[in-house]
VOBA-1610 file (N, C-alpha, C; in pm, whole numbers, padded with zeros to 5 digits, always signed):
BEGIN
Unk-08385-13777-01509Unk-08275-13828-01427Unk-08283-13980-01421Unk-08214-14047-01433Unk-08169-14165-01467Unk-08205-14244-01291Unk-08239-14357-01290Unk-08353-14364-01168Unk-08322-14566-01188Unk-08252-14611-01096Unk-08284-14757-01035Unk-08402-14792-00952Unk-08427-14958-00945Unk-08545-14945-00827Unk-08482-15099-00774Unk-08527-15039-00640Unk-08511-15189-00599Unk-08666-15240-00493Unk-08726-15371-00493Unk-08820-15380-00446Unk-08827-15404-00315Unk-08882-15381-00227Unk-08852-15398-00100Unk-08947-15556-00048Unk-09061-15502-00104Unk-09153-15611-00059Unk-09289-15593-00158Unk-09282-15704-00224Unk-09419-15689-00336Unk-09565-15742-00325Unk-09562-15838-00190Unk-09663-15884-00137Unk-09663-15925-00015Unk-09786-15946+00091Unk-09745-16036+00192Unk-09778-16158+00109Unk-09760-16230+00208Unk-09762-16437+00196Unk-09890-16428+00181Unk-10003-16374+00216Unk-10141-16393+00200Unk-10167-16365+00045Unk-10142-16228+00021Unk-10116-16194-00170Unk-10060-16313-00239Unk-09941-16367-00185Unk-09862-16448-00291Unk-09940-16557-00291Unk-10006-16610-00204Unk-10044-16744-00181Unk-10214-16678-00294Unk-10231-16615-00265Unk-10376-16583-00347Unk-10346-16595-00492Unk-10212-16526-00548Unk-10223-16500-00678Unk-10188-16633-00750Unk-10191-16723-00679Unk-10158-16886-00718Unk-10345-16901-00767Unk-10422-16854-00714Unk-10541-16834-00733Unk-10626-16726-00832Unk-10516-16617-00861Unk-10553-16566-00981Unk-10655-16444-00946Unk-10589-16349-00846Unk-10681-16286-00846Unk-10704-16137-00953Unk-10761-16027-00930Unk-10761-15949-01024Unk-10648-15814-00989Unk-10587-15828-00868Unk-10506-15699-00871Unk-10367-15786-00741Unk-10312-15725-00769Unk-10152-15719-00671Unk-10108-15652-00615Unk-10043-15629-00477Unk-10024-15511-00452Unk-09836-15516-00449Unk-09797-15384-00488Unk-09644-15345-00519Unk-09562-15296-00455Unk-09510-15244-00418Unk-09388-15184-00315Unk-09263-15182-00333Unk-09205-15095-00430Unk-09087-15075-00442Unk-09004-14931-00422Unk-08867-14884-00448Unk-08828-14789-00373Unk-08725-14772-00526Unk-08742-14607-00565Unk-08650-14565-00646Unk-08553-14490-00610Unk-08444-14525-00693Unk-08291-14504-00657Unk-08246-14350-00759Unk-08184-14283-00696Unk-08137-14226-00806Unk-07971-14305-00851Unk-07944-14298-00955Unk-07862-14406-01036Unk-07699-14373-01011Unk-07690-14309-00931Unk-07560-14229-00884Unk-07451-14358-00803Unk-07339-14238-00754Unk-07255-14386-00660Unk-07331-14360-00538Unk-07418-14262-00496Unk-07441-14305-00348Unk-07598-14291-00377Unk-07607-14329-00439Unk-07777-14450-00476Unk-07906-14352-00349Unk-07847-14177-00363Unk-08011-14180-00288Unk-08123-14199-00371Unk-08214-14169-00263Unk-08331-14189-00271Unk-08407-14115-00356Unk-08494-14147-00499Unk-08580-14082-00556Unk-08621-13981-00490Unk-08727-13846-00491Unk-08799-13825-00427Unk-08908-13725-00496Unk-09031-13655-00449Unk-09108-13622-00542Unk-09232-13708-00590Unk-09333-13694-00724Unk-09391-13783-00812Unk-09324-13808-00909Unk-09388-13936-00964Unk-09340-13948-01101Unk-09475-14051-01129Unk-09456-14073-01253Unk-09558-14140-01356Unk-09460-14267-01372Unk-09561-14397-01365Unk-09484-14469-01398Unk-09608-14575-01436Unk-09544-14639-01592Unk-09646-14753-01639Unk-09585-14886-01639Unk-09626-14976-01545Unk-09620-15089-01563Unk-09674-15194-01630Unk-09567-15308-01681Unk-09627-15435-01792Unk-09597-15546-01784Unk-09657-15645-01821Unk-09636-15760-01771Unk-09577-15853-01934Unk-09478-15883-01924Unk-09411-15965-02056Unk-09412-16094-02044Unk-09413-16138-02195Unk-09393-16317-02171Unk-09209-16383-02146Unk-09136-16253-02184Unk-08967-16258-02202Unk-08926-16161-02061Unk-08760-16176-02064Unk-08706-16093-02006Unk-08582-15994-02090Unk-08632-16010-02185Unk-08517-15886-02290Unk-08627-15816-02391Unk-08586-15688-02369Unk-08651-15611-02476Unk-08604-15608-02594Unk-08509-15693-02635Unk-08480-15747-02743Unk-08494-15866-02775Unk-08608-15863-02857Unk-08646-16009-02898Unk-08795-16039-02917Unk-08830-16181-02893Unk-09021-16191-02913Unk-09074-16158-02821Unk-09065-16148-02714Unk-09128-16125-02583Unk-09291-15999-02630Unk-09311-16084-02549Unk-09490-16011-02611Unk-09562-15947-02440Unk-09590-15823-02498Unk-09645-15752-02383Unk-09801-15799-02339Unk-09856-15839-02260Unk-09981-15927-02204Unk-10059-15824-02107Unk-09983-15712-02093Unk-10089-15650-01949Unk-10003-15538-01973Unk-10072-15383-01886Unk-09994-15319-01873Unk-10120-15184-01794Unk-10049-15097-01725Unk-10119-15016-01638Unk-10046-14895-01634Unk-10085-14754-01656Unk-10033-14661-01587Unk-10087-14584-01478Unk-09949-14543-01374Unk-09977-14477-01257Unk-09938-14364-01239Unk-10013-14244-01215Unk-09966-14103-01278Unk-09948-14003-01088Unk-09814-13936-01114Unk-09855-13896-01004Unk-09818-13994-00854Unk-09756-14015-00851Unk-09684-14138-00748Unk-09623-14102-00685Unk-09646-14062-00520Unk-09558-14017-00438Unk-09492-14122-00391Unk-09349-14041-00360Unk-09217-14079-00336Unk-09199-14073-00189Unk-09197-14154-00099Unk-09132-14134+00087Unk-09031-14185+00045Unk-08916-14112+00060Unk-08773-14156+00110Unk-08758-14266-00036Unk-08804-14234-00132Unk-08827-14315-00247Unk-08894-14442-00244Unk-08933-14501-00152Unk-09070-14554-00143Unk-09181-14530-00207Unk-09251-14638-00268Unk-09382-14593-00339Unk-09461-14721-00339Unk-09641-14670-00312Unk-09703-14846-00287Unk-09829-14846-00388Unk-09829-14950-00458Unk-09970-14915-00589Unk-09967-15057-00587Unk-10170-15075-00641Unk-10238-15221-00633Unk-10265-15231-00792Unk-10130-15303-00799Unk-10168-15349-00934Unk-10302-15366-01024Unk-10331-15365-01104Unk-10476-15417-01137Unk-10604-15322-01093Unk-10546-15223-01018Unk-10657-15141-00953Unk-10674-14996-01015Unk-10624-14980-01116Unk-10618-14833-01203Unk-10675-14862-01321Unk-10773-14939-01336Unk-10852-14901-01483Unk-10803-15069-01563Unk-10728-15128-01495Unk-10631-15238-01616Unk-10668-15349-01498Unk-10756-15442-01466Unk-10787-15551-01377Unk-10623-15646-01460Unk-10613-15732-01366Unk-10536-15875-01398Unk-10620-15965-01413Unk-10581-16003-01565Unk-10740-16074-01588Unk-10623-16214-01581Unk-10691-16309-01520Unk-10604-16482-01530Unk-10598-16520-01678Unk-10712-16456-01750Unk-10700-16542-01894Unk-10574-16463-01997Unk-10522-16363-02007Unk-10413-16304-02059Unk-10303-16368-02015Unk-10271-16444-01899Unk-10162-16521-01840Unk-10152-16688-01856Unk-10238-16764-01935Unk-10287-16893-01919Unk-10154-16951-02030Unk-10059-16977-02013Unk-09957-17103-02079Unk-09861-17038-02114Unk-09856-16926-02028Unk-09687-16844-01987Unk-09637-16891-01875Unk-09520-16981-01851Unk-09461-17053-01721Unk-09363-16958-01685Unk-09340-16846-01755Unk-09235-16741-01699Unk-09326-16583-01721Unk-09322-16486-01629Unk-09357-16363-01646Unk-09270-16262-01604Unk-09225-16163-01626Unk-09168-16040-01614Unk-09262-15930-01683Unk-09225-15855-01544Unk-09295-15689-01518Unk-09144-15608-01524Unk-09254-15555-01647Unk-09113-15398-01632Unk-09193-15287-01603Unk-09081-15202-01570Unk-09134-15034-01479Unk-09080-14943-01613Unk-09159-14826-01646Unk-09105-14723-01689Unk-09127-14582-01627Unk-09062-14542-01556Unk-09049-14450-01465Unk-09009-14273-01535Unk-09118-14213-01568Unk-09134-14035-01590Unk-09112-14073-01778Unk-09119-14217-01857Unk-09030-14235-01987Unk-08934-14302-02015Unk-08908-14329-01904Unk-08726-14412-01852Unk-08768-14542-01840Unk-08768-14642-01906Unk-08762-14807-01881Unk-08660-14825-01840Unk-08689-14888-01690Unk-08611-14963-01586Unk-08570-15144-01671Unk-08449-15131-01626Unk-08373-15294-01669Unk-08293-15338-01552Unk-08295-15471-01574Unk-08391-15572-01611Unk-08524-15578-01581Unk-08591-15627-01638Unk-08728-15682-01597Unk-08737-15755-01507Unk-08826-15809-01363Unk-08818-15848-01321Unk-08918-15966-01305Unk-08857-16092-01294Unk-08876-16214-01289Unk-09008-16236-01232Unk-09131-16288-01233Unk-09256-16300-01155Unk-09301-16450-01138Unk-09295-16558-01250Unk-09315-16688-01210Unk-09443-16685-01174Unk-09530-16727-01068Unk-09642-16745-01057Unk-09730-16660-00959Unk-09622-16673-00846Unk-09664-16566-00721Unk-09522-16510-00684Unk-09522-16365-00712Unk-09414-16323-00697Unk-09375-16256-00566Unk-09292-16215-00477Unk-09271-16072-00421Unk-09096-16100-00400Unk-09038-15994-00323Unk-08911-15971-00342Unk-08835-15946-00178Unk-08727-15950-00209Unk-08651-15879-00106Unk-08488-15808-00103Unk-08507-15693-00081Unk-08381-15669-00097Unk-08235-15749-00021Unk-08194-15794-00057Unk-08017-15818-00002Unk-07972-15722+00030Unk-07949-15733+00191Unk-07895-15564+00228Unk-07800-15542+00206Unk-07677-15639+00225Unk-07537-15589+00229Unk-07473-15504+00057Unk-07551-15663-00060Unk-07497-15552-00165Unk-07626-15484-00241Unk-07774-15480-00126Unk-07850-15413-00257Unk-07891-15529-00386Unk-07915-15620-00373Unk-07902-15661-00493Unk-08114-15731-00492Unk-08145-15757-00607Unk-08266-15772-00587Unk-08282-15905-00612Unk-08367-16038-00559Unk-08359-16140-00527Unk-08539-16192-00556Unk-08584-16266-00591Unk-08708-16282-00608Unk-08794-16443-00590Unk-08836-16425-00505Unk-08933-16558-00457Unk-09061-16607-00545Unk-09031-16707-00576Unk-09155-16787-00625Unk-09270-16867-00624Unk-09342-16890-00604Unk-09423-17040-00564Unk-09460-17088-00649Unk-09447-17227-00622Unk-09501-17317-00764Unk-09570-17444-00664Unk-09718-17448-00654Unk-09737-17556-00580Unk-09757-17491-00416Unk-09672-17569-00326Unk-09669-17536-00187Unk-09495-17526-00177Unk-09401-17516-00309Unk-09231-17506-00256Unk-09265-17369-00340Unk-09153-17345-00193Unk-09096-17208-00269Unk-08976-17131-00296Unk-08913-17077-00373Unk-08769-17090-00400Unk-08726-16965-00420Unk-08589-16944-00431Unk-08578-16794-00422Unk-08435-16853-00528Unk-08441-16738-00629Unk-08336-16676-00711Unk-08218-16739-00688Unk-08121-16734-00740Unk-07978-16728-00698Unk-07915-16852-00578Unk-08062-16932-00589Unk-08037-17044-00479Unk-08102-17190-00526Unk-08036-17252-00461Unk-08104-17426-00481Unk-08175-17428-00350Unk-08172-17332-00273Unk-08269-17412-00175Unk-08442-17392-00203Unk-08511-17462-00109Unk-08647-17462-00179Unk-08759-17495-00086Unk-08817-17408+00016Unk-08911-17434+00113Unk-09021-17477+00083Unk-09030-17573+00196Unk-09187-17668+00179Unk-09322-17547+00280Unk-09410-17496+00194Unk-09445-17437+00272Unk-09639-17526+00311Unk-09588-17615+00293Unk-09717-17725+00369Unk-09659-17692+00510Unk-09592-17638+00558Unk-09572-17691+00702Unk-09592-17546+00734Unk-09718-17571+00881Unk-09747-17388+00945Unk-09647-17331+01035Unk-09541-17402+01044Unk-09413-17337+01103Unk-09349-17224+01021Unk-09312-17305+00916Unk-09269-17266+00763Unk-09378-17119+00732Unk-09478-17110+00729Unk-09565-16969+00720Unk-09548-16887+00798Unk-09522-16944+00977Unk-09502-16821+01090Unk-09388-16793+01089Unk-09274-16869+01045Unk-09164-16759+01001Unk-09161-16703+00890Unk-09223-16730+00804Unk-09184-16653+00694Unk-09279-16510+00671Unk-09383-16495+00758Unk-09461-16422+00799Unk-09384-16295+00884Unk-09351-16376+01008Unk-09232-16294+01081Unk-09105-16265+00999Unk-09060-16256+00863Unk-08973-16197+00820Unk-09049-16083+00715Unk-09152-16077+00660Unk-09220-16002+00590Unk-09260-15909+00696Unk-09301-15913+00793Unk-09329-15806+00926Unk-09198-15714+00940Unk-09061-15773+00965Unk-08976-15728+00995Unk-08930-15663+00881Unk-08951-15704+00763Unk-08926-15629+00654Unk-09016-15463+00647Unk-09167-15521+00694Unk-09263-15377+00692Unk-09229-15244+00793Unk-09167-15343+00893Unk-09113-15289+01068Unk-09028-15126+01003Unk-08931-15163+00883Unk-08794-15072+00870Unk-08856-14974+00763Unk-09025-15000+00739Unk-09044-14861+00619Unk-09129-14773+00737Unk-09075-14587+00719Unk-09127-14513+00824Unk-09286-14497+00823Unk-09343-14418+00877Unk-09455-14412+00889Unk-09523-14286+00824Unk-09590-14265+00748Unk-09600-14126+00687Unk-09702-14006+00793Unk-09668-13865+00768Unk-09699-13778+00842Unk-09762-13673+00796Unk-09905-13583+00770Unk-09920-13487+00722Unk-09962-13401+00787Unk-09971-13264+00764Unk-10099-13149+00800Unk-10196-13165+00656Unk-10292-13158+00708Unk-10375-13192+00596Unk-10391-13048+00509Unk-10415-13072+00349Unk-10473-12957+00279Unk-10538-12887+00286Unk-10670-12940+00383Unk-10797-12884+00416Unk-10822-12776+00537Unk-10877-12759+00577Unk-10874-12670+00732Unk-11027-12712+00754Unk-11110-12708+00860Unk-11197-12770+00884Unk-11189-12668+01031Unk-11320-12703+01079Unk-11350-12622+01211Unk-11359-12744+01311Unk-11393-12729+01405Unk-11387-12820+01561Unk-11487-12934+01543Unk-11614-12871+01449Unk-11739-12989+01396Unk-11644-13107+01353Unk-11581-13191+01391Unk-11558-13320+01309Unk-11576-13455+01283Unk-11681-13443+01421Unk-11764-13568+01408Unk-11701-13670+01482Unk-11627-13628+01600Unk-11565-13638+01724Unk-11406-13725+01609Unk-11388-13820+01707Unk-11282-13872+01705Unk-11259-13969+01595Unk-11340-14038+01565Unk-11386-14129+01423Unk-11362-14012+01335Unk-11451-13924+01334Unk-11467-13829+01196Unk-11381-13750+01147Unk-11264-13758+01277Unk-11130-13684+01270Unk-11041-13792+01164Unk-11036-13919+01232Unk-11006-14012+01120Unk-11026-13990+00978Unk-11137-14065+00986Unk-11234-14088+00849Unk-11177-13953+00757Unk-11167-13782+00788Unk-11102-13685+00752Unk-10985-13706+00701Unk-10892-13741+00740Unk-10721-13824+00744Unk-10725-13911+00657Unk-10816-14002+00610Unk-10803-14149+00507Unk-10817-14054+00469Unk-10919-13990+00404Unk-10979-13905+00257Unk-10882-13872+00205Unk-10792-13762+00268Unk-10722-13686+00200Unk-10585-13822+00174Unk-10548-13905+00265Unk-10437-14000+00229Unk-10473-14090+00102Unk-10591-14139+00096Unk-10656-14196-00020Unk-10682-14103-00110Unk-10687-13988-00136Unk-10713-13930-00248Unk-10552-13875-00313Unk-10480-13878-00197Unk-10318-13863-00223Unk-10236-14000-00290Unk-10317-14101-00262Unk-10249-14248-00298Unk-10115-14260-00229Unk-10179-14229-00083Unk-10040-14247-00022Unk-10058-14380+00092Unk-10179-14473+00062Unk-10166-14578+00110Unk-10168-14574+00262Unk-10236-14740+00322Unk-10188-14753+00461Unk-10339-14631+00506Unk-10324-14680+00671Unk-10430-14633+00733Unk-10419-14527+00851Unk-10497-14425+00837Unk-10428-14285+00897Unk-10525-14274+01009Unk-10501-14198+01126Unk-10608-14112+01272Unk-10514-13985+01249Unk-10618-13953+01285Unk-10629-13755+01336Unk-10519-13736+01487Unk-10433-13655+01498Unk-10337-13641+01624Unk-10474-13543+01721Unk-10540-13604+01739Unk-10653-13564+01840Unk-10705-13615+01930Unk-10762-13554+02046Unk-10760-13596+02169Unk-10896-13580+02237Unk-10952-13636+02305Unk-11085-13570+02394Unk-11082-13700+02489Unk-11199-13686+02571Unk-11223-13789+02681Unk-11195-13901+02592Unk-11272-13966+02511Unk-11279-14054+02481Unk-11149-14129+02430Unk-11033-14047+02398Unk-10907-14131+02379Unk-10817-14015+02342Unk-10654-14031+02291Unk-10543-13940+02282Unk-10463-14018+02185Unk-10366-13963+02121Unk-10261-14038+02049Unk-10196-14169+02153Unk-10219-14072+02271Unk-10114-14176+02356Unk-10186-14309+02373Unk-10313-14338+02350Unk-10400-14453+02368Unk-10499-14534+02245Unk-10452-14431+02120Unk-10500-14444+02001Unk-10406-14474+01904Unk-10275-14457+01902Unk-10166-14502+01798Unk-10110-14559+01814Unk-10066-14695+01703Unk-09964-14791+01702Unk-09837-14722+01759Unk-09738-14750+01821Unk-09614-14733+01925Unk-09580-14842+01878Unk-09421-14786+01860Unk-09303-14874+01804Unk-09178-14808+01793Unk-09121-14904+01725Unk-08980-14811+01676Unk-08938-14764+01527Unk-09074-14764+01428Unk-09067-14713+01338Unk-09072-14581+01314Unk-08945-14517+01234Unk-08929-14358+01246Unk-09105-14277+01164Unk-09098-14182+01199Unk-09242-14108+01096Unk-09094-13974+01022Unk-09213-13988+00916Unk-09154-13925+00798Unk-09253-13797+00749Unk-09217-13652+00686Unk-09336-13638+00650Unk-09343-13710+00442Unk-09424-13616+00366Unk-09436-13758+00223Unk-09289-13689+00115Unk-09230-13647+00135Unk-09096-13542+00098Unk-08962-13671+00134Unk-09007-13701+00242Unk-08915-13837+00294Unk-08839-13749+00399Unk-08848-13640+00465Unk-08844-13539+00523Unk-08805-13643+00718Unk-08751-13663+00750Unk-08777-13735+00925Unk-08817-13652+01021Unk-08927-13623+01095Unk-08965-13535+01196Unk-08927-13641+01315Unk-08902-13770+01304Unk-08939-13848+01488Unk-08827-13984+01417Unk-08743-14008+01519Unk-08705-14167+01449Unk-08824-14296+01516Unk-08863-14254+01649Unk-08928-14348+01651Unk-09082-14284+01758Unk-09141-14346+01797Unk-09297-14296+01880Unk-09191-14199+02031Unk-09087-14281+02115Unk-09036-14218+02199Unk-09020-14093+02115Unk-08941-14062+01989Unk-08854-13927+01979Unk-09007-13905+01933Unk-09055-13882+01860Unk-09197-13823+01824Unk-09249-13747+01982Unk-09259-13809+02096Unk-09319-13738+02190Unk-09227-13707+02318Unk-09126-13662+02280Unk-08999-13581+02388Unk-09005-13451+02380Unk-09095-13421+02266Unk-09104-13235+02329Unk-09033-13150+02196Unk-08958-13259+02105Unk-08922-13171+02006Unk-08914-13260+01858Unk-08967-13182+01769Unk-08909-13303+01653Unk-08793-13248+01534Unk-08784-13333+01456Unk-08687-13311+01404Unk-08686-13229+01277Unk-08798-13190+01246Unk-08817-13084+01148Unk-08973-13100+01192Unk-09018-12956+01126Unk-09184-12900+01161Unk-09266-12970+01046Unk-09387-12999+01137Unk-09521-13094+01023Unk-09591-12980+00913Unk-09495-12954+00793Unk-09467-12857+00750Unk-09589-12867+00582Unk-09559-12978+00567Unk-09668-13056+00421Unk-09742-13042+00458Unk-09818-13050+00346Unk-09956-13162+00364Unk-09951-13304+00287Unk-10060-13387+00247Unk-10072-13488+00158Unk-10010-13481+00042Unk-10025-13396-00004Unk-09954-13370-00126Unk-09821-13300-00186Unk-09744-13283-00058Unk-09586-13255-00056Unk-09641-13091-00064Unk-09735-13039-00080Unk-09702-12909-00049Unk-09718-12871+00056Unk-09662-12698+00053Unk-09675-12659+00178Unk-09770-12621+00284Unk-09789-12652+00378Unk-09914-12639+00461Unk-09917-12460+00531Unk-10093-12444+00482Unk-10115-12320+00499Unk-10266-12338+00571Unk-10303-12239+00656Unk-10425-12216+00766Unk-10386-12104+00791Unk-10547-12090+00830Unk-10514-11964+00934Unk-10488-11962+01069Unk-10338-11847+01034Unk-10252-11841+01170Unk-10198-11964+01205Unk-10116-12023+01109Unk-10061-12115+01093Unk-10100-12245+01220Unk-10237-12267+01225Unk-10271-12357+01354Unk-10348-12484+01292Unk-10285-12567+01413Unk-10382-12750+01357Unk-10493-12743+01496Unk-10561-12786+01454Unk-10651-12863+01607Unk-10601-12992+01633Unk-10576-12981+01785Unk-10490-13087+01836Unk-10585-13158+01977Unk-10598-13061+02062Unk-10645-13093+02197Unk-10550-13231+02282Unk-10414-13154+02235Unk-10356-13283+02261Unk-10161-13223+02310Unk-10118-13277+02449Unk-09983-13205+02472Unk-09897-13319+02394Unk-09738-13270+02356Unk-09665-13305+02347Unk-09620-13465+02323Unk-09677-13505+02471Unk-09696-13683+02478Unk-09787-13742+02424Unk-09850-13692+02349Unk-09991-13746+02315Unk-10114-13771+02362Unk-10096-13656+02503Unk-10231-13693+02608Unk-10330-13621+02606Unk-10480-13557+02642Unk-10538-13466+02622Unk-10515-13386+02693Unk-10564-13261+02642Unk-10523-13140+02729Unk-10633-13033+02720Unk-10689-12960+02805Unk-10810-12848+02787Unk-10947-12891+02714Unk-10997-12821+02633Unk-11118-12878+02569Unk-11128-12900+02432Unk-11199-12959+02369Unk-11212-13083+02311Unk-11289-13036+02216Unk-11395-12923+02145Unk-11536-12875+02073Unk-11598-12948+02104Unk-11641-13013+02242Unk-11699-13089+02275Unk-11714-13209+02238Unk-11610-13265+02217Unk-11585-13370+02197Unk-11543-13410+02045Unk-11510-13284+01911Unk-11503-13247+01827Unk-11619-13293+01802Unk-11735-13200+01815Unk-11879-13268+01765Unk-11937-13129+01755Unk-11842-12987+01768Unk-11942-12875+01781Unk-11878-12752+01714Unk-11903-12669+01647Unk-11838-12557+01594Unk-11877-12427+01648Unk-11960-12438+01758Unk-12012-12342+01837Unk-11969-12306+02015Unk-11985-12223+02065Unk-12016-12214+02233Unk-11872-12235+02301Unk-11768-12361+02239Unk-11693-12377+02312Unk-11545-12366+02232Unk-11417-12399+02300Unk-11290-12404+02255Unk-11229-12589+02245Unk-11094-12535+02189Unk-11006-12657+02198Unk-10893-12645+02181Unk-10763-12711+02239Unk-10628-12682+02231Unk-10540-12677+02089Unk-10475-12621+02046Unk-10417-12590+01900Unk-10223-12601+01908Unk-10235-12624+01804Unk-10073-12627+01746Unk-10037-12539+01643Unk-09921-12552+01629Unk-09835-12492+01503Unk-09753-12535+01398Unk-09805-12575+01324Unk-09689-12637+01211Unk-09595-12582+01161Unk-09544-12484+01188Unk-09441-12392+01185Unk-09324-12475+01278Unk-09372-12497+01397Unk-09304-12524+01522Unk-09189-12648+01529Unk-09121-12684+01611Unk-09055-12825+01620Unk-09038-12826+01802Unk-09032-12708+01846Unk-09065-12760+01987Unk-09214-12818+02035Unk-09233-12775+02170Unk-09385-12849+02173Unk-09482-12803+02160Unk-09473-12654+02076Unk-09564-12581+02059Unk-09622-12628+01922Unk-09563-12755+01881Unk-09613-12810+01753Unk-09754-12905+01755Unk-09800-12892+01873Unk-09897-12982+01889Unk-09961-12875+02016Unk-09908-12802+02123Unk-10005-12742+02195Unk-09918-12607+02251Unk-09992-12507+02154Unk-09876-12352+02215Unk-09967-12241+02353Unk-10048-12329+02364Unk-10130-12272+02518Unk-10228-12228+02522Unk-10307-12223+02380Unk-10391-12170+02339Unk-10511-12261+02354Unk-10628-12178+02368Unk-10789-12247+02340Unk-10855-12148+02276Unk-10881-12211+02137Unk-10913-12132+02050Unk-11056-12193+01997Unk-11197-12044+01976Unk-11336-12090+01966Unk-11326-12215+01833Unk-11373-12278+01854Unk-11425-12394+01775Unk-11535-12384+01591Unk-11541-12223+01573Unk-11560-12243+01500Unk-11511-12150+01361Unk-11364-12141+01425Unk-11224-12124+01342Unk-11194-12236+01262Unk-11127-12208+01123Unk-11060-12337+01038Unk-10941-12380+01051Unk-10893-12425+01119Unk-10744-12515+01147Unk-10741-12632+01075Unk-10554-12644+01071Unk-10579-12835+00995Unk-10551-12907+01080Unk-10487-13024+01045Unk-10530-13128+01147Unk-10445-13241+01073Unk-10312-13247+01206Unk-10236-13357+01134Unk-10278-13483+01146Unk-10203-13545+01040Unk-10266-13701+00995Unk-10124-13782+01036Unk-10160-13912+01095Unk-10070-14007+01119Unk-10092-14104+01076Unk-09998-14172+00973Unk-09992-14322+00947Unk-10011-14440+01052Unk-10079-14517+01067Unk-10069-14610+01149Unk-09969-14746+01124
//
């Protein structure tokens, strides 16, 4: 299927300002289109190898200098985030030394994406909302310039960085937050509240689904309601699926479809379709804890249903022994 991309955001200011320095990887962020008139959203994996050219036409001398493939690339809402240089292919500075122009092209499932897009020295992007159109920032020095314009910021001045900082935030603000039941099932042992975490990266890092995840779990020591970033960014599950538009709708008692995945877009299965939660609706604790998730013996802890979308999706009244296998949803932070 025939597939556009547009980039949303290809670095922060800290990346761009580094790769003036040459480091060995980049990090990417762009969002595939399906190529239609109403331009949704990719969704799914796909394979996609990226390259770095000395031209911007595949017709002609342009000489390929770098290149990486990424296999397996989940899609949120056609969103997708990969560190350049970090799959086997470093960015070495000496392959780039007396090229004053660079373009990276995408080939997406076989499909080379056009045009190539423009890179210059330190690149990242932003979409133009009204027509969609893709626009690309440069640095050369301490000015920095954008596409399609004569204007040209001095970024010696630390004013000049805290806004332009505060527009890369606001740009990160509008991508959702990703959501899973994990693949695994695990018993109440989890090595309390950290280890519930630490559980949650694994499987998000072994998914390459980026960004930093906690366990929707609760005991004395803390709750979602006192442990998760709160905002107004919607959560998604990795399907691009919306369960919450924002932390309020996430904890009103119902969501908008059931935490139904796991990490890997499939479907989530346990026994007796239950997560370990120890945690109501709002994100507060509720009943007991496996002692603090530190025990698979003697005691209980409160459970959910991923089946569910009322509030039995996080606590259906139950305290169930601790050394049953439940999963255990994961939240993007």
């Amino acid at each position: 299927m025939t597939r556009s991309i547009l980039t949303v955001a290809l670095s922060l200011i800290v990346a761009c300002v580094a790769f003036a320095q040459t480091p060995t990887t980049l990090n990417y962020q762009g969002r595939l289109l399906q190529n239609t008139s109403d331009q949704d959203a990719a969704t799914g994996t796909v394979d996609i190898r990226f390259s770095i050219w000395t031209g911007p036409s595949t017709e002609g001398t342009a000489t390929e200098l770098w290149n990486e493939t990424w296999t397996g690339v989940t899609l949120s809402n056609g969103i997708f985030s990969v560190l350049l240089g970090s799959n086997g292919t470093p960015l070495d500075p000496a392959d780039f030394q007396g090229d004053d122009s660079l373009y990276l092209e995408l080939e997406v499932d076989g499909e080379t994406l056009s045009p190539r897009q423009q890179l210059g020295s330190a690149p990242f992007a932003f979409v133009d909302e009204p027509e969609n159109e893709l626009q690309t920032l440069s640095l050369t020095d301490d000015q920095l310039s954008l596409s399609g314009s004569d204007d040209v910021v001095d970024l010696s001045s630390a004013a000049v960085i805290t806004d332009l900082l505060a527009e890369i935030d606001a740009l990160y603000a509008r991508l959702p937050r990703l959501v899973f039941a994990s693949s695994v099932s695990t018993t109440g042992d989890l090595g309390g509240l950290d280890g519930g975490d630490a559980f949650c990266q694994g499987l998000a890092d072994a998914a390459g689904l980026g960004g930093t995840y906690k366990a929707w779990l609760s005991d004395p020591n803390g709750s979602p309601s006192t442990r998760f970033t709160q905002d107004d960014r919607a959560f998604e599950l990795v399907d691009g699926t919306q369960i919450a538009a924002d932390w309020d709708d996430l904890i009103d008692g119902t969501l908008d479809a059931a935490i139904s995945l796991d990490e890997n877009g499939d479907a989530a299965s346990s026994n007796n379709g239950r997560v370990w939660t120890g945690t109501t609706f709002a994100g507060e604790r509720v009943g007991n804890s496996c002692a603090e998730w530190s025990t698979d013996t003697g005691v209980s802890a409160g459970v959910g249903e991923y089946s569910e979308t009322d509030n039995a999706w996080t606590y259906d009244g139950l305290g169930l022994t601790c050394n049953e296998s439940y999963l255990i949803y994961c939240f993007q932070q």
